[in-house]
Chimera marker file (.cmm) of the C-alpha trace (Angstrom):
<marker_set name="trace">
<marker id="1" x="0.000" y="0.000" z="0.000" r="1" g="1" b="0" radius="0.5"/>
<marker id="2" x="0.896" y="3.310" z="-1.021" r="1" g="1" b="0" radius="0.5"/>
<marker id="3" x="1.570" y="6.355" z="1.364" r="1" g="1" b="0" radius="0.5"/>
<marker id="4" x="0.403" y="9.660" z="-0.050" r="1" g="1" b="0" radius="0.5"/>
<marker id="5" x="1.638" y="12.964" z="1.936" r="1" g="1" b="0" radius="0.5"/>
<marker id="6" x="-1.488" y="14.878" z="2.945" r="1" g="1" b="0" radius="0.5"/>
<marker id="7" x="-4.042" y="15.089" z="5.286" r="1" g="1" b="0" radius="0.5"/>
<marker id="8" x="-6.390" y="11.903" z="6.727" r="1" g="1" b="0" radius="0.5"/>
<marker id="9" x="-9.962" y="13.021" z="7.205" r="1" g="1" b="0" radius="0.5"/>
<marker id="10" x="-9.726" y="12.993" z="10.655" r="1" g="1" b="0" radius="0.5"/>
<marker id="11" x="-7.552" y="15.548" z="10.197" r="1" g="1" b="0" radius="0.5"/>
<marker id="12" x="-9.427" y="17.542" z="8.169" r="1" g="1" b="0" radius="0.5"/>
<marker id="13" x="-12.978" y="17.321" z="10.686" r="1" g="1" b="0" radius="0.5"/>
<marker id="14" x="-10.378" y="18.568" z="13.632" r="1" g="1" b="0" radius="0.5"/>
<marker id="15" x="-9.069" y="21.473" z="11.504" r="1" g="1" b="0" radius="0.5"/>
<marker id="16" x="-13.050" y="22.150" z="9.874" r="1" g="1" b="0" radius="0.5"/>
<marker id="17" x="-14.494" y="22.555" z="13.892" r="1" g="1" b="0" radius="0.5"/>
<marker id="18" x="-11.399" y="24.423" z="15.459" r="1" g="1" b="0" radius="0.5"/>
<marker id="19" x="-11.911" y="26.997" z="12.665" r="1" g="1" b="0" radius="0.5"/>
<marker id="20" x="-15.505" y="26.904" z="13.011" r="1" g="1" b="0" radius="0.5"/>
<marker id="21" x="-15.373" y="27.343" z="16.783" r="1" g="1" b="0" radius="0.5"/>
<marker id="22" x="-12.942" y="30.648" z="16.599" r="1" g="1" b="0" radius="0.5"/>
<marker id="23" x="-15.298" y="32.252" z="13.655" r="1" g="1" b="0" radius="0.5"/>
<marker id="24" x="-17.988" y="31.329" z="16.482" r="1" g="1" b="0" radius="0.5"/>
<marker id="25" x="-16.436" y="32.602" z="19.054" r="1" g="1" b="0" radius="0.5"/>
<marker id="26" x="-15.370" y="35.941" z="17.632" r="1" g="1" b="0" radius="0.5"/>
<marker id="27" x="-18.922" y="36.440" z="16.364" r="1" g="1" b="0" radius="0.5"/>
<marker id="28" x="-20.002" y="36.322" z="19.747" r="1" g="1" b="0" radius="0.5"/>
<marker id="29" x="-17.652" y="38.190" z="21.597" r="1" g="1" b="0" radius="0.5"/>
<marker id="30" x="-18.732" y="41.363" z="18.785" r="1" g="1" b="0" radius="0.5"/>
<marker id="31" x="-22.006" y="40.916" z="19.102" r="1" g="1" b="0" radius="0.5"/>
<marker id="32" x="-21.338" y="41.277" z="23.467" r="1" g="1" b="0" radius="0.5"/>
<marker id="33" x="-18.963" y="44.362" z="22.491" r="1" g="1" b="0" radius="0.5"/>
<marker id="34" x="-21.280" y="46.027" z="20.721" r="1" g="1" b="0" radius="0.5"/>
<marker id="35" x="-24.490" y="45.484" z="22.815" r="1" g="1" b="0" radius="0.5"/>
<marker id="36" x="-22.567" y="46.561" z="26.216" r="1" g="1" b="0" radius="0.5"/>
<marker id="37" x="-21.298" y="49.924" z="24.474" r="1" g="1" b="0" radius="0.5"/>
<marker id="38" x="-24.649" y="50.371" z="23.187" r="1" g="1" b="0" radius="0.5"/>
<marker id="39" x="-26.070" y="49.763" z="26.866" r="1" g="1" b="0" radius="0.5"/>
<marker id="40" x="-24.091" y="52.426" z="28.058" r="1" g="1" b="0" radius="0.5"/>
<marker id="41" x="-24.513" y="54.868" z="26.032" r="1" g="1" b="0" radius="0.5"/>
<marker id="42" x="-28.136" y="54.458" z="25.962" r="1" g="1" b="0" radius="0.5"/>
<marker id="43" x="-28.041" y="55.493" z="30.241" r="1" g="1" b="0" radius="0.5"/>
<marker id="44" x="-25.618" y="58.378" z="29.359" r="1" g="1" b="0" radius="0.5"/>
<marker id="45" x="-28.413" y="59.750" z="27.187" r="1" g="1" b="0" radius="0.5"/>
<marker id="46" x="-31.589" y="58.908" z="29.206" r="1" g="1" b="0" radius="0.5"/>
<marker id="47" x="-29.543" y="60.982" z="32.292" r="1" g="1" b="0" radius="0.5"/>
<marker id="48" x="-29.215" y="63.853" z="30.376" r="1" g="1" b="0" radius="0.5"/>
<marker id="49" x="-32.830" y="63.208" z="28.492" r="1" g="1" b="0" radius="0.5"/>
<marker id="50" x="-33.845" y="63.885" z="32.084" r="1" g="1" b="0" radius="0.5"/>
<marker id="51" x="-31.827" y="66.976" z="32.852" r="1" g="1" b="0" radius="0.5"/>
<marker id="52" x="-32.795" y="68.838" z="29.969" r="1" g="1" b="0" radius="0.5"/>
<marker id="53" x="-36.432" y="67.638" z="30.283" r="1" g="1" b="0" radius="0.5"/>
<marker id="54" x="-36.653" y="69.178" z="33.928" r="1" g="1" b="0" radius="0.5"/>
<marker id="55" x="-35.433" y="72.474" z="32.575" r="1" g="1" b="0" radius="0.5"/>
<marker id="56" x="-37.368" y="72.610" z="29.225" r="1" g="1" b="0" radius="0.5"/>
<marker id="57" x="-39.139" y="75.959" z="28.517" r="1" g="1" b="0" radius="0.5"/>
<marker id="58" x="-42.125" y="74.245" z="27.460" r="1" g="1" b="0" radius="0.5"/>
<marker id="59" x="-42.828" y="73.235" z="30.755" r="1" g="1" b="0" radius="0.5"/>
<marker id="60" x="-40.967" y="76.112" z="32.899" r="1" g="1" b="0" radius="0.5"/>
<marker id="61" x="-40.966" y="74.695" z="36.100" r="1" g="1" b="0" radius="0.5"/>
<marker id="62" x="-40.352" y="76.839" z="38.611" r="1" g="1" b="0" radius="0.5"/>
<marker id="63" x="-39.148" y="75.550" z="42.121" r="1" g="1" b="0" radius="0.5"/>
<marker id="64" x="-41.164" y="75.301" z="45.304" r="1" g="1" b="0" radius="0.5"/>
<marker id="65" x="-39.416" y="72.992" z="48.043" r="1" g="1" b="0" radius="0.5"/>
<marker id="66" x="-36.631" y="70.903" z="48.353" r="1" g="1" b="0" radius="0.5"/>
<marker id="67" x="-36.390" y="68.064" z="50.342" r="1" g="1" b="0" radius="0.5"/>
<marker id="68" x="-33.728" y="65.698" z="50.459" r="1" g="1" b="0" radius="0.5"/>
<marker id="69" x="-35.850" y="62.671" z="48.971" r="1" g="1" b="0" radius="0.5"/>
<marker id="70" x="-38.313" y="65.141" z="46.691" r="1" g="1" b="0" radius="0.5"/>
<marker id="71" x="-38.912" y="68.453" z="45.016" r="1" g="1" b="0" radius="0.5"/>
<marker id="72" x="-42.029" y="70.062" z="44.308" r="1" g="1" b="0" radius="0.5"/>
<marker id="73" x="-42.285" y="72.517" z="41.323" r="1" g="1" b="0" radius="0.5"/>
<marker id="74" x="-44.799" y="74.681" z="39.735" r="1" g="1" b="0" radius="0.5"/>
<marker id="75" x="-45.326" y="74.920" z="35.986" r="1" g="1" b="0" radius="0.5"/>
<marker id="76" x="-46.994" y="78.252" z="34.840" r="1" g="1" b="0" radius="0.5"/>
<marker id="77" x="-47.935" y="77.024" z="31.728" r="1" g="1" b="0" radius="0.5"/>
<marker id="78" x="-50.266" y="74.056" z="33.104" r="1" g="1" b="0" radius="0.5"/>
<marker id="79" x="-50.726" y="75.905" z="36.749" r="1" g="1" b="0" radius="0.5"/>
<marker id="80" x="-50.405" y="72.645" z="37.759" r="1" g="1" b="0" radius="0.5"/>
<marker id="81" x="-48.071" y="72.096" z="40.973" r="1" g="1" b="0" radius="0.5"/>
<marker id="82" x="-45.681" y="68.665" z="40.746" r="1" g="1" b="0" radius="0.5"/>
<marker id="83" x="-43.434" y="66.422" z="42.895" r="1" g="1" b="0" radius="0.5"/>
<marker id="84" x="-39.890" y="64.485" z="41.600" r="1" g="1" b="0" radius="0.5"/>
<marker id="85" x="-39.429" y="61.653" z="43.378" r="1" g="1" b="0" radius="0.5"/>
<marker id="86" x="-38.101" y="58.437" z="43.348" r="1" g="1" b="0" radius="0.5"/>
<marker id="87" x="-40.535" y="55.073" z="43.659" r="1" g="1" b="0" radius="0.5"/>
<marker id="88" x="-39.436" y="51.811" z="43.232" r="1" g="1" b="0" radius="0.5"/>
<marker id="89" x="-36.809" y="52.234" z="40.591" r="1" g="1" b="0" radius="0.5"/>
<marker id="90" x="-38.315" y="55.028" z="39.093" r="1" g="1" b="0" radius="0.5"/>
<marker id="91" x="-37.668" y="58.672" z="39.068" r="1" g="1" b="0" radius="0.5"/>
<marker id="92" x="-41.461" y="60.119" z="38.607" r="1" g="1" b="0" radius="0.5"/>
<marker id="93" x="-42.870" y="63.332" z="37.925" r="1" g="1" b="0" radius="0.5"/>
<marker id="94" x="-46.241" y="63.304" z="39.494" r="1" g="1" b="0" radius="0.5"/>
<marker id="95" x="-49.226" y="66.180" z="39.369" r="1" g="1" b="0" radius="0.5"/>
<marker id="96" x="-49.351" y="67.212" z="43.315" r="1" g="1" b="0" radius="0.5"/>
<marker id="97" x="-53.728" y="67.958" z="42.791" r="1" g="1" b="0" radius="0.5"/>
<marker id="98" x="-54.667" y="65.687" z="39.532" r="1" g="1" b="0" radius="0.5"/>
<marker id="99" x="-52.783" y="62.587" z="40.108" r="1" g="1" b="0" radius="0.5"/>
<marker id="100" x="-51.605" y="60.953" z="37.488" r="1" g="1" b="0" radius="0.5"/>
<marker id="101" x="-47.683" y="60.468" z="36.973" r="1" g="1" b="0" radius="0.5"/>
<marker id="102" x="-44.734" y="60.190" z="34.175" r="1" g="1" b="0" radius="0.5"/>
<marker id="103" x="-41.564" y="57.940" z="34.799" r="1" g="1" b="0" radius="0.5"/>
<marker id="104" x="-38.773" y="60.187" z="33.717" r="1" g="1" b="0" radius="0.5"/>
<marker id="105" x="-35.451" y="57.899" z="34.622" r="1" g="1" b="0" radius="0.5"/>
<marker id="106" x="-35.442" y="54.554" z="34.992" r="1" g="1" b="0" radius="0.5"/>
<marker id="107" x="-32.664" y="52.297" z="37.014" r="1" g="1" b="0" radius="0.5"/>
<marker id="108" x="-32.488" y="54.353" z="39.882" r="1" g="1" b="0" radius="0.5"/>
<marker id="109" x="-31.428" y="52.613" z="43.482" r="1" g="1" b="0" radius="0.5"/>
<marker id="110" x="-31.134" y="55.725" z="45.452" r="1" g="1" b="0" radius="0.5"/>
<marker id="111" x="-31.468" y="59.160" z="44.492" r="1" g="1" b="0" radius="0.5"/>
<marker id="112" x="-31.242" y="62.451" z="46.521" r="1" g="1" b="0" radius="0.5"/>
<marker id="113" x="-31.690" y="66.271" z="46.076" r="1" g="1" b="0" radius="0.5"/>
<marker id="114" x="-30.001" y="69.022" z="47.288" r="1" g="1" b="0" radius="0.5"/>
<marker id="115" x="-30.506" y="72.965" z="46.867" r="1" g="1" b="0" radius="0.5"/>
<marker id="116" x="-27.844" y="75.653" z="45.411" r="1" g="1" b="0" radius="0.5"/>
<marker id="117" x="-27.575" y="79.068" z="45.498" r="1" g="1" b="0" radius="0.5"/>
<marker id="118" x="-30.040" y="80.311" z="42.830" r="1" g="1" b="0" radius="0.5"/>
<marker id="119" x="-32.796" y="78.389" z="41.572" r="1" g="1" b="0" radius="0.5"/>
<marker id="120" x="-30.467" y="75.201" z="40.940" r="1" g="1" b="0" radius="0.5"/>
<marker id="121" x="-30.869" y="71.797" z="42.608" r="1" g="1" b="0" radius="0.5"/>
<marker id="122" x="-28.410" y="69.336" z="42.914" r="1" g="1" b="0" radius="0.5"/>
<marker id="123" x="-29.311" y="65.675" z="41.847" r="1" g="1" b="0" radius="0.5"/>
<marker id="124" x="-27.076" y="62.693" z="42.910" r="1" g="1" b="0" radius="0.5"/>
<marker id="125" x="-28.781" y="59.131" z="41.436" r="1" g="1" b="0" radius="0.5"/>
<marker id="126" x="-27.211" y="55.903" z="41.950" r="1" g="1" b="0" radius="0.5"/>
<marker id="127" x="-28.195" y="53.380" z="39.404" r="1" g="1" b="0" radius="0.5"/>
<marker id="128" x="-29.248" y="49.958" z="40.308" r="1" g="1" b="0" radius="0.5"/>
<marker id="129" x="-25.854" y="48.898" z="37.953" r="1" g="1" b="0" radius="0.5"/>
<marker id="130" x="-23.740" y="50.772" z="40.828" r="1" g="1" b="0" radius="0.5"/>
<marker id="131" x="-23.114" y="53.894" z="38.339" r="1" g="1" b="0" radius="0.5"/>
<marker id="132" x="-23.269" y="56.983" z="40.000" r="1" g="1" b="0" radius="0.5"/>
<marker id="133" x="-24.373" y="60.180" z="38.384" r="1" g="1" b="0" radius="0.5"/>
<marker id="134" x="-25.059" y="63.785" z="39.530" r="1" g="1" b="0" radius="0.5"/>
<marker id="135" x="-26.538" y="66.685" z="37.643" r="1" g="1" b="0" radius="0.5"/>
<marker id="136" x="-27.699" y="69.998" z="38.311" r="1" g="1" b="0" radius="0.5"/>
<marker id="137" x="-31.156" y="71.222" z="37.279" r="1" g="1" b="0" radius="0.5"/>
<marker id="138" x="-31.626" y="75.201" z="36.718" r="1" g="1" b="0" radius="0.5"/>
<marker id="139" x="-35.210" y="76.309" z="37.405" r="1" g="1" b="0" radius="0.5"/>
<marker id="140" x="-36.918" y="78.734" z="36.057" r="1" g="1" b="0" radius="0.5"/>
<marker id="141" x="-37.932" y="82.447" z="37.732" r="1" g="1" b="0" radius="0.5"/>
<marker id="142" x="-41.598" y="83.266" z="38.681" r="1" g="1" b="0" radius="0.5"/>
<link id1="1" id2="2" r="1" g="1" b="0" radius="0.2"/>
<link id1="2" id2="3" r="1" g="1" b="0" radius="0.2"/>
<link id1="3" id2="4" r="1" g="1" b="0" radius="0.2"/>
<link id1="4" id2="5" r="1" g="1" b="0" radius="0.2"/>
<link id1="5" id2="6" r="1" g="1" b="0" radius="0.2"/>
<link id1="6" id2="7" r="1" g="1" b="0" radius="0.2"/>
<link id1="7" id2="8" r="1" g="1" b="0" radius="0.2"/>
<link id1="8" id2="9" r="1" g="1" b="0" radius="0.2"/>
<link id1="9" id2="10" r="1" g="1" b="0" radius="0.2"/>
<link id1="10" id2="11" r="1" g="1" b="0" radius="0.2"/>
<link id1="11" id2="12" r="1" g="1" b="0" radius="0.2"/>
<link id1="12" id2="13" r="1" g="1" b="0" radius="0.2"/>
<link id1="13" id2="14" r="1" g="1" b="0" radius="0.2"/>
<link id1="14" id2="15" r="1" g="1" b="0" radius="0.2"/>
<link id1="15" id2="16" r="1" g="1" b="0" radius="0.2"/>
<link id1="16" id2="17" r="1" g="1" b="0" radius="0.2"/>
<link id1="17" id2="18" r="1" g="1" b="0" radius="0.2"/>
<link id1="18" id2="19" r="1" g="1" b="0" radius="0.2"/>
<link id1="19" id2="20" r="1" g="1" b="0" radius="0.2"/>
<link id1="20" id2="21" r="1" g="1" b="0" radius="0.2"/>
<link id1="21" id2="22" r="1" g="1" b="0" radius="0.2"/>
<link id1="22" id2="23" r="1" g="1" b="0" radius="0.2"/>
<link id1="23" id2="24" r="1" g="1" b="0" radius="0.2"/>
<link id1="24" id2="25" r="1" g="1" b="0" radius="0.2"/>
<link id1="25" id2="26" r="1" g="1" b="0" radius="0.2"/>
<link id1="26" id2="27" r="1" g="1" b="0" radius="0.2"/>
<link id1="27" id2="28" r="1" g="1" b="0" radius="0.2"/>
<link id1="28" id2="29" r="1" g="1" b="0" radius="0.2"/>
<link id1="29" id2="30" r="1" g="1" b="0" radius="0.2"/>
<link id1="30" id2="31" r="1" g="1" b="0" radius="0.2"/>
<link id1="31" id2="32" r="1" g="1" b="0" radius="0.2"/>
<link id1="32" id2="33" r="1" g="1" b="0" radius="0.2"/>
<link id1="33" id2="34" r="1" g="1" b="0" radius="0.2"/>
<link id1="34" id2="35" r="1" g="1" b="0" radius="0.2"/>
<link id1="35" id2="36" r="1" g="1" b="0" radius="0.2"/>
<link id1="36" id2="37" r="1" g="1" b="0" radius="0.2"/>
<link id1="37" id2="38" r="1" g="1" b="0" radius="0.2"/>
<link id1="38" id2="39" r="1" g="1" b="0" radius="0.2"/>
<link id1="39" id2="40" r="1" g="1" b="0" radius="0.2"/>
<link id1="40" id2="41" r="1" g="1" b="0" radius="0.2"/>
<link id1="41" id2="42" r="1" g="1" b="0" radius="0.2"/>
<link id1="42" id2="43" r="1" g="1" b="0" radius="0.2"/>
<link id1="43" id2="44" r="1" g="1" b="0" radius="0.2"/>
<link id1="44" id2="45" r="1" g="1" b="0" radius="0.2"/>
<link id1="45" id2="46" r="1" g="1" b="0" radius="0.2"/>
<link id1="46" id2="47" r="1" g="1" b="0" radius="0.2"/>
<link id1="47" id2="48" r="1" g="1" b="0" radius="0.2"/>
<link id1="48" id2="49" r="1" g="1" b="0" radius="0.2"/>
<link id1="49" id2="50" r="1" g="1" b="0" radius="0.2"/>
<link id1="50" id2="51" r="1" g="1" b="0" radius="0.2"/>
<link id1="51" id2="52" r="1" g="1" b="0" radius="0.2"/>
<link id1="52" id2="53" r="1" g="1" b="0" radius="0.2"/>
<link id1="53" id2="54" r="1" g="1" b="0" radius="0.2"/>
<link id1="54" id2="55" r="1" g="1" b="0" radius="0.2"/>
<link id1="55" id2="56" r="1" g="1" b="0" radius="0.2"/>
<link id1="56" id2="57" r="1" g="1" b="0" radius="0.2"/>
<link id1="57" id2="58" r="1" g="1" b="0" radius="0.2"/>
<link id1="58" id2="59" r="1" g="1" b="0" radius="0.2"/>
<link id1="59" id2="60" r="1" g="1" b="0" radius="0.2"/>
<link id1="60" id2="61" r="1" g="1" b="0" radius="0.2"/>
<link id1="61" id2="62" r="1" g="1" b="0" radius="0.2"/>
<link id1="62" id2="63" r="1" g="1" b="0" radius="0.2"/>
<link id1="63" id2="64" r="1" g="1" b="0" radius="0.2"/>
<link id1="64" id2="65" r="1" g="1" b="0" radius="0.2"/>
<link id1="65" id2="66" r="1" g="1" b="0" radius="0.2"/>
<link id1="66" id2="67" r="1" g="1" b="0" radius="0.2"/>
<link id1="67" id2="68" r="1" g="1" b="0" radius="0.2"/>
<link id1="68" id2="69" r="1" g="1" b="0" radius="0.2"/>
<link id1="69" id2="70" r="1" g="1" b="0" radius="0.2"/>
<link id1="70" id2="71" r="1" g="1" b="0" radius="0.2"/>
<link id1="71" id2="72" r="1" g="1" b="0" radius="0.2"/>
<link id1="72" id2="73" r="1" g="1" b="0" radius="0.2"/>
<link id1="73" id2="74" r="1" g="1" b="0" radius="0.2"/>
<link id1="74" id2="75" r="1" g="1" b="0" radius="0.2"/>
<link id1="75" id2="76" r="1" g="1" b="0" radius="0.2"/>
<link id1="76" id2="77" r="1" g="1" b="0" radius="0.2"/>
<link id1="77" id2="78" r="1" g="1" b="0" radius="0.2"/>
<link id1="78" id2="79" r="1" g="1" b="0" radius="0.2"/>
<link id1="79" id2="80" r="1" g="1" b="0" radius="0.2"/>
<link id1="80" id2="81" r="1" g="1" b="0" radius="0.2"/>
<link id1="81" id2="82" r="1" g="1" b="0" radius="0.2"/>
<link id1="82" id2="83" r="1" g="1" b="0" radius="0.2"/>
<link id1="83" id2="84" r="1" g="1" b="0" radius="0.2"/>
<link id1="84" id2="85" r="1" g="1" b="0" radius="0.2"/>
<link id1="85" id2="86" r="1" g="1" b="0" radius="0.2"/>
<link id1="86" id2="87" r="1" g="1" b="0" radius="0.2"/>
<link id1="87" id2="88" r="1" g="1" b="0" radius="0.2"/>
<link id1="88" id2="89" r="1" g="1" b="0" radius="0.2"/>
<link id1="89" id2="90" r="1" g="1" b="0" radius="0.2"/>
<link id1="90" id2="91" r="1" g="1" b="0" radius="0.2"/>
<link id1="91" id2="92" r="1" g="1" b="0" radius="0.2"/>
<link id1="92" id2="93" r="1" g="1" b="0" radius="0.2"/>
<link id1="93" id2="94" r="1" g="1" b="0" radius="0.2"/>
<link id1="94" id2="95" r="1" g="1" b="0" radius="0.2"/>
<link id1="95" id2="96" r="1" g="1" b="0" radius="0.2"/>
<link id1="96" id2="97" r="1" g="1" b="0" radius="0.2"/>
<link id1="97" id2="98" r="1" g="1" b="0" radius="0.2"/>
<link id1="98" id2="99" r="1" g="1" b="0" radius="0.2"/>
<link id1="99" id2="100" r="1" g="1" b="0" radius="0.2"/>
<link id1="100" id2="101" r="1" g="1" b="0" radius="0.2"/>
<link id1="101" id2="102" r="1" g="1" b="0" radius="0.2"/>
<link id1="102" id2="103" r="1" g="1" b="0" radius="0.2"/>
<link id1="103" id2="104" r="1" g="1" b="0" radius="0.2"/>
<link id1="104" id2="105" r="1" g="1" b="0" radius="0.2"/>
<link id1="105" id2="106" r="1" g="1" b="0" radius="0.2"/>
<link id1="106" id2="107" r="1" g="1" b="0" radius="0.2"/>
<link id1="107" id2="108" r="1" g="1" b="0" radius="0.2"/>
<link id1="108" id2="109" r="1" g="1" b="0" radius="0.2"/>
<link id1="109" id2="110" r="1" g="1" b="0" radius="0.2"/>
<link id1="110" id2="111" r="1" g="1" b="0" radius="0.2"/>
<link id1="111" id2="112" r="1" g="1" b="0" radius="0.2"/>
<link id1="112" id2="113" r="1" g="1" b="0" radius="0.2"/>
<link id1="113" id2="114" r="1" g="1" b="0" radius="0.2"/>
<link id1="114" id2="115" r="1" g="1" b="0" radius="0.2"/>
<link id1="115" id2="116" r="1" g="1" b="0" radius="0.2"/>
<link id1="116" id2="117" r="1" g="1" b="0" radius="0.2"/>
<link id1="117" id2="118" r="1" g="1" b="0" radius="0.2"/>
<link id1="118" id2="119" r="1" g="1" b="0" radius="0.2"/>
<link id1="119" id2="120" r="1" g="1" b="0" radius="0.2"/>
<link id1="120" id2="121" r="1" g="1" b="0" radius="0.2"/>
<link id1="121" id2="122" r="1" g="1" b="0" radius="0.2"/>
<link id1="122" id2="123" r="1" g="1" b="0" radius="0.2"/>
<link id1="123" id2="124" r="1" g="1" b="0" radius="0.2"/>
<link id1="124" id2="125" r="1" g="1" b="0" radius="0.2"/>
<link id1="125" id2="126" r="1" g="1" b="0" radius="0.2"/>
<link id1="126" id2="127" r="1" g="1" b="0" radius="0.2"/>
<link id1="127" id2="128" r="1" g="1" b="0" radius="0.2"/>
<link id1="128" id2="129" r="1" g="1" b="0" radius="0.2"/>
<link id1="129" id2="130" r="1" g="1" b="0" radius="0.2"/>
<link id1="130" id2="131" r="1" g="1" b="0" radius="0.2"/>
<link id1="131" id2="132" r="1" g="1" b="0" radius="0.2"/>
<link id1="132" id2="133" r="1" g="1" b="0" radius="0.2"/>
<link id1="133" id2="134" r="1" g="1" b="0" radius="0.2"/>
<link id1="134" id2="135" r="1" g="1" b="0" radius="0.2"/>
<link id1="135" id2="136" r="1" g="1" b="0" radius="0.2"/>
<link id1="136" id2="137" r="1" g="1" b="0" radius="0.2"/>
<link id1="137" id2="138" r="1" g="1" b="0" radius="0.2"/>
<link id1="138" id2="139" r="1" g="1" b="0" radius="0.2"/>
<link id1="139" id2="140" r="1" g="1" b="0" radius="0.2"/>
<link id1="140" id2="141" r="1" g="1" b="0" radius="0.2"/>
<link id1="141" id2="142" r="1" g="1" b="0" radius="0.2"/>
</marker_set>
């Protein structure tokens, strides 16, 4: 019997599935890359959705009280008094007469305010991911 110089097929199968397995792999570990920078980004924005939402002319809130776990504001346009808060993991802006309620930031564990000099209020939020953020929210004048 002759000897030929080349591969046996049970060569070829173990070459075929270790090449399969690192295309797999690879595919994979993009696919997790992408998604987690996505993820991130995605809270960066939604934080600063919020800010900007809180001090949006078309509401112009003006502030009322400060509390360490709440604020109450006033918007002129609506004449409509309402209270930021946190519940459950929530950051809500609820009407303080008509009830009702819109979830403005989502992810929160703990969140506090605190007031500046001026009409500004500082807000520290720590997500339930362990990320901490702080922003400050300028109000509007009566």
């Amino acid at each position: 019997m002759k000897h030929f110089k080349g591969f046996t097929i049970i060569e070829c199968v173990a070459a075929l599935a270790i090449t399969a397995l690192t295309l797999l792999l690879a595919g994979w570990s993009l696919t997790t890359l992408s998604a987690s920078n996505r993820h991130s980004l995605d809270c960066s924005v939604d934080w600063y959705v919020f800010l900007k939402e809180m001090e949006a002319g078309s509401h112009h809130f003006v502030l009322q009280e400060v509390h360490v776990d709440n604020i109450r504001v006033h918007s002129p346009q609506t004449d409509l008094d309402y209270l930021l808060q946190k519940h459950n993991d929530n950051l809500y802006l609820t009407s303080w007469s008509r009830g009702g309620y819109m979830p403005l930031f989502s992810g929160v564990e703990a969140c506090t305010f605190k007031q500046l000099p001026g009409r500004r209020v500082l807000v520290e939020v720590t997500r339930e991911n362990g990320e901490k953020l702080a922003g400050v929210i300028q109000f509007y004048h009566e």
